[in-house]
N, C-alpha and C positions, 0 to 999 in steps of 0.2 A: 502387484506393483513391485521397482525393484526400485533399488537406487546403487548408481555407480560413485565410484570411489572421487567421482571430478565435481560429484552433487547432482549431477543429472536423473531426472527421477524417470523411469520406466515403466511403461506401460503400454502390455500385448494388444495388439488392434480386435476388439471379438464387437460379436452384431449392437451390443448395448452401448461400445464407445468405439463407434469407427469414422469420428470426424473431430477435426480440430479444437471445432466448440467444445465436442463433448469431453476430448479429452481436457482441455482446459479446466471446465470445471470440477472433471475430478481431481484433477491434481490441485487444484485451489482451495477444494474440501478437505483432502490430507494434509496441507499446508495450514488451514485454518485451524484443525485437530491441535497440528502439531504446535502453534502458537498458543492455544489456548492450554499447554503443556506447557510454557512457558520458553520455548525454539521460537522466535521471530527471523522470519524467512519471507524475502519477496515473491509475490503471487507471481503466475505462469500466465502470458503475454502468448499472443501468436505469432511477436518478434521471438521469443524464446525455444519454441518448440519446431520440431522439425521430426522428419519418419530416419526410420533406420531399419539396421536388421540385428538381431543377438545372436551370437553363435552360443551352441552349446559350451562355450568351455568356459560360459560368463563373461566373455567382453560382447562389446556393440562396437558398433560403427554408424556414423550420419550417412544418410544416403541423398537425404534431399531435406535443408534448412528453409524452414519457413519467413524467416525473417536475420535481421541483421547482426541482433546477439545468436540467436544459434549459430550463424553464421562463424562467429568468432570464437563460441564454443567447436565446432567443427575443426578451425583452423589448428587451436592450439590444439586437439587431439591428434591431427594431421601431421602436428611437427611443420603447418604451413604459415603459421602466426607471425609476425613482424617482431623486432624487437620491445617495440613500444609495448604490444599489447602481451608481452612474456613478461612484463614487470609484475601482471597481477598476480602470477604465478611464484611470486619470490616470497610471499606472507599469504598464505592465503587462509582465508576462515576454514577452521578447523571442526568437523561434529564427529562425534562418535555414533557407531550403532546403537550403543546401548542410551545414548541421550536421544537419539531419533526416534524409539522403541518406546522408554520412559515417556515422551513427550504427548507421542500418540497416544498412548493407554489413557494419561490423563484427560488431554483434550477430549475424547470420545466420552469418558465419563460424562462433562458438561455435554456437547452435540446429542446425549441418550435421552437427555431431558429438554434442550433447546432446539425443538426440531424447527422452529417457526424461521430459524432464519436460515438464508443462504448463505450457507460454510464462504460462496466464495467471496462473497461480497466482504467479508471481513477481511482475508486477507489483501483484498485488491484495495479497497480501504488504507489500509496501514500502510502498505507499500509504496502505495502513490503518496503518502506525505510524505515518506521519506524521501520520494525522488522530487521534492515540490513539486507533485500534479495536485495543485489545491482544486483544482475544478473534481477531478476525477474522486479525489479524496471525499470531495462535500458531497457529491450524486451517491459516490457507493456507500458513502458511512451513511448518510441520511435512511437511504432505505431502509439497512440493515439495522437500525434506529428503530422503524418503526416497527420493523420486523417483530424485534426485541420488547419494543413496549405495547405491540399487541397480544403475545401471549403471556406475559405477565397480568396487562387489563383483565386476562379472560379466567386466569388461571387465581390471582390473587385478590382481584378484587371482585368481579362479577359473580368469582365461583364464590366468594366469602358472604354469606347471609347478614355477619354483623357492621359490613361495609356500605349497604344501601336499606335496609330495614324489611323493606318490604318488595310481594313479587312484581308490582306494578312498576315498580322503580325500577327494580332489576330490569323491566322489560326494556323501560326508557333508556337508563344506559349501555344495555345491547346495543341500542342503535345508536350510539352516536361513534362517529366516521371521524369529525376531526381532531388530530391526535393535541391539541392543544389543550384542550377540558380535559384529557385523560391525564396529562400530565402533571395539569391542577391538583383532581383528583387521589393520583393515586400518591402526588407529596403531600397533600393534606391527610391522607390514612397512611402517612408514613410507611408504607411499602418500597418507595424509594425514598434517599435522603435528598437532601437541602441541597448538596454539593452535587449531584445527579444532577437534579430538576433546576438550577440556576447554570452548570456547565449545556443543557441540552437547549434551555431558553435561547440561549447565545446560538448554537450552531441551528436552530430550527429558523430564528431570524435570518441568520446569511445564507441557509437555502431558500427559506422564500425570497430574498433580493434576488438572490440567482435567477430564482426560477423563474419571476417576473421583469427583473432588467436585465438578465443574461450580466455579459462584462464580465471583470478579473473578479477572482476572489484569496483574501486575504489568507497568508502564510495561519494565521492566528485563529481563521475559523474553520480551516479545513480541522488546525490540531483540535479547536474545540468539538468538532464533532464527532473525530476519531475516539476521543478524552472521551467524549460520553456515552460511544456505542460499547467502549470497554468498560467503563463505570457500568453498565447496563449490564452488562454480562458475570460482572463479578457480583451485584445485588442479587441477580438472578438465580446464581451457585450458589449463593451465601440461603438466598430463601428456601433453594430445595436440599440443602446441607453437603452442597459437593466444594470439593475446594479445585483452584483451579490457579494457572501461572501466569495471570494476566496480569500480577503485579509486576513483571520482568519487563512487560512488554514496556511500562514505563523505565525502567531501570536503563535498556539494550538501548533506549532513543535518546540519549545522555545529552547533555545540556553541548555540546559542544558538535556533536551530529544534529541538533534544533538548529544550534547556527549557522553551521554550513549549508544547513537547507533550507532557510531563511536566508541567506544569502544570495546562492544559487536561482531561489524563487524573485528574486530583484532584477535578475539579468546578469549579465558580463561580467567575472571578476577582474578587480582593479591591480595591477602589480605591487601597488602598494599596500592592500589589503591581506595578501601569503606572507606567510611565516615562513622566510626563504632560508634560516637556521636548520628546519627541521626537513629538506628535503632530502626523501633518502636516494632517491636514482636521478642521475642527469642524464641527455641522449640529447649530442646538436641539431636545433632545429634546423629544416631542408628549407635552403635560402628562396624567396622569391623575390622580384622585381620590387625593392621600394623597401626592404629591408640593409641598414647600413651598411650591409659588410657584403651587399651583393654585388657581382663584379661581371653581369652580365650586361644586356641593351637595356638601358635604362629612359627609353621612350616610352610613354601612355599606350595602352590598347586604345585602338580608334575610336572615338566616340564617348571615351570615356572622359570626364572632367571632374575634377574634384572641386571638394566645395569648404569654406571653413563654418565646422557644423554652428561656433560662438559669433557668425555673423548675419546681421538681420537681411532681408530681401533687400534691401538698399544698401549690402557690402560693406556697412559699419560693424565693428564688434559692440557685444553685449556689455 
């Protein structure tokens, strides 16, 4: 796998990853490494990726964009980007080789011992909170959840003799399937903490609401599930003595990137809600019909009728 200097990550088409999906999840499992190194970095989308060719002299080129961001990844490589979308390009996030490198070594550390779970579902996890996809966020952290606290079940309490006393016992807790006795369990024998097992209570409720009344789900429990699939992973390290950089991964989600995505996850922002002080780039917007300063035909498209949203069916305001 390579990675280009724009962050795009590369990787040759051979028989074991010669489809989208496939590629997906590998680059989701280097990304998960690379997080659990303490590099948080958004998971790879099938809007993001797209085929190319690499010449020998180390550049690439997009040949065909699968979706909308590579699409825009394409463009600014093209020199074909609009002005709007060349502002990301003014500040852009900055990694080095050698933090990319650091990052992986460590994260594979943890993955050498954590095989149970899928690398990608973490990073797809995290990254979706960050965009407020709390649905997406609750579905992948929850697995990788269980993921998490099946091989711990198996490895620290079922394989531990002085945890169940006896073989018969042991047998009975082989079998049991739902993960809520286990999480009893395995905080009563303090294998996981108090702060574990009350953050995981919370998001194992709002996935079962989900899973049984579908509907939104909340800014607050998507974070608590992510909160405990990472809690889950640092106990995890901490019990087979690896250390790992998933404390960052709270540090890089700063109380002020919570808000904006908390915010974002509400709908619409309001004008009044920007910090118009701190805007660094201006660019005037392209006037349409019904805008004040538009100076075109300012008649309705046919058929259309506006309505005042603060008035009731009977045309009174609220």
């Amino acid at each position: 796998m390579g990675f280009g200097f724009d962050g795009s990550m590369l990787l040759p088409r051979t028989p074991s990853v010669s489809t989208p999906d496939a590629a997906m999840d590998c680059f989701n499992c280097v990304k998960a490494a690379m997080m659990l190194g303490g590099l948080a970095l958004d998971a790879s989308t099938h809007g993001t990726m797209g085929f190319g060719e690499l010449k020998s002299t180390g550049y690439f080129r997009y040949t065909r964009a699968l979706g909308s961001e590579a699409q825009i990844s394409q463009a600014l490589q093209e020199g074909g980007a609009g002005g709007q979308l060349n502002i990301s390009l003014l500040s852009p996030r900055r990694i080095t080789q050698n933090e990319v490198e650091d990052a992986y070594v460590e994260g594979q550390k943890v993955f050498s011992h954590l095989t149970n779970l899928n690398a990608a579902y973490l990073s797809l996890a995290y990254s979706s909170l960050r965009r407020s996809e709390t649905r997406n966020a609750l579905v992948f952290g929850w697995v990788a959840c269980e993921q998490v606290i099946q091989q711990i079940w198996d490895e620290f309490l079922i394989g531990e003799i002085k945890f169940y006393g006896t073989e018969n016992r042991r047998k009975r807790l082989k079998e049991t399937r739902n993960v809520a006795p286990k999480l009893e369990l395995l905080a009563l024998a303090k294998i996981i903490s108090e702060d574990t097992y009350e953050t995981l209570a919370v998001a194992r409720k709002a996935r079962n609401n989900f899973a049984h009344k579908g509907g939104a789900v909340t800014f607050n429990s998507a974070l608590e599930c992510v909160k405990g699939l990472i809690l889950l992973i640092q106990e995890f390290a901490d019990l087979k003595g690896v250390s790992t950089g998933t404390s960052h991964l709270f540090e890089i989600y700063n109380a002020s990137e919570k808000e904006d995505a908390e915010r974002s996850g509400l709908g619409a922002t309001n004008a009044e809600n920007i910090d118009w002080e701190n805007v660094k780039y201006w660019r005037e917007m392209y006037k349409i019909p019904g805008d004040e300063r538009w100076e075109g035909d300012k008649s309705l498209l046919d058929g259309i009728e506006l309505m005042d949203a603060t008035e009731d069916e009977d045309g009174k305001a609220d």
